[in-house]
N, C-alpha and C positions, 0 to 999 in steps of 0.2 A: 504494500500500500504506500501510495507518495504521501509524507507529509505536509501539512500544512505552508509551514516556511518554503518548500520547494516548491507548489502549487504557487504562491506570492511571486515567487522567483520566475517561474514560469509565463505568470502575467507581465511582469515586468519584461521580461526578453522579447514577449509581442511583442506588446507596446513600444517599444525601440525599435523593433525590427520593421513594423506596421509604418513608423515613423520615417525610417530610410527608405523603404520602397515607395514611400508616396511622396518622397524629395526627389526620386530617381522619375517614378511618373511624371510629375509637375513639381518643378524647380522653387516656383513661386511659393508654396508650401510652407518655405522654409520662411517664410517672411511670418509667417499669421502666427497670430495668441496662441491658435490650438498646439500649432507642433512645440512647440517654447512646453506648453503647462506638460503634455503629453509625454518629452523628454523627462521633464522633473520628474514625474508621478513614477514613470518606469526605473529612474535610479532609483527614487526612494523604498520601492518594490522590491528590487534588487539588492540595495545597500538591508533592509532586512532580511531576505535570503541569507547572503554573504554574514551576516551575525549569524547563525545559526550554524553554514558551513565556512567556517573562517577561511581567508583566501587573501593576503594584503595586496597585491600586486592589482587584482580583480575588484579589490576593494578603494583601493586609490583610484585604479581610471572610473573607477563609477564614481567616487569622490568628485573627481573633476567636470564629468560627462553631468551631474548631477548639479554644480555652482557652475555652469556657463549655462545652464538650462534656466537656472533663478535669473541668472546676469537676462536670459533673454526675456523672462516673464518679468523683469522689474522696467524693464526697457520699453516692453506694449506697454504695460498700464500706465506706463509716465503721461501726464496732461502734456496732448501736442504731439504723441509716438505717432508715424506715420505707417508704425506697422496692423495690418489688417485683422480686425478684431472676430467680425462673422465674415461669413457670403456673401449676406445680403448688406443694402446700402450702397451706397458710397464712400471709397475710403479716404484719406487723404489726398492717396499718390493718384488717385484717379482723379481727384478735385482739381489738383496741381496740374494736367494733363488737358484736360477741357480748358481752363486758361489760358492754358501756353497751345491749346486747340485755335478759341477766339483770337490770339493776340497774333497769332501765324495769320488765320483769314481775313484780318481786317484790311 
């Protein structure tokens, strides 16, 4: 039977892996709030796995893989991030784009 912590672990390695393959489909990806939270949540996943079966090496790069993940969700949520929050809307860089749309056609 798998235990609990490995099933965690598990989810977690999705989650990352779910995360690369949908940067390798569409690039842009990597720009939005989701991939940013989706990275954190999968180290944090992980980083509890890895306590259970200890592993430092495996535990450092998720350390890291883990604080560039917060660096990127501290970074959308800043007032004024031009990074893409949903789907739907308008996000910044597309606001920025219809300007420099009108200011090209005039």
């Amino acid at each position: 039977m798998v235990a609990l912590h490995d099933m965690v672990g598990l989810t977690g390695i999705s989650l990352s892996v779910f995360c690369y393959a949908r940067v390798q489909w569409n690039p842009g990806y990597a720009k939005r709030l989701s991939y940013s939270a989706l990275n954190f949540l999968s180290a944090l996943l992980l980083g509890d796995s890895l306590v259970h079966n200890w592993n430092l090496s495996s535990f450092a790069a998720n350390g890291f893989w883990g604080l560039i993940s917060l660096y990127g969700l501290v970074r959308a949520l800043r007032p004024g991030s031009v990074m893409p929050r949903s789907h739907g809307g308008i996000t910044t860089s597309h606001r920025r784009l219809e300007i420099f749309r009108k200011h090209v056609s005039m």
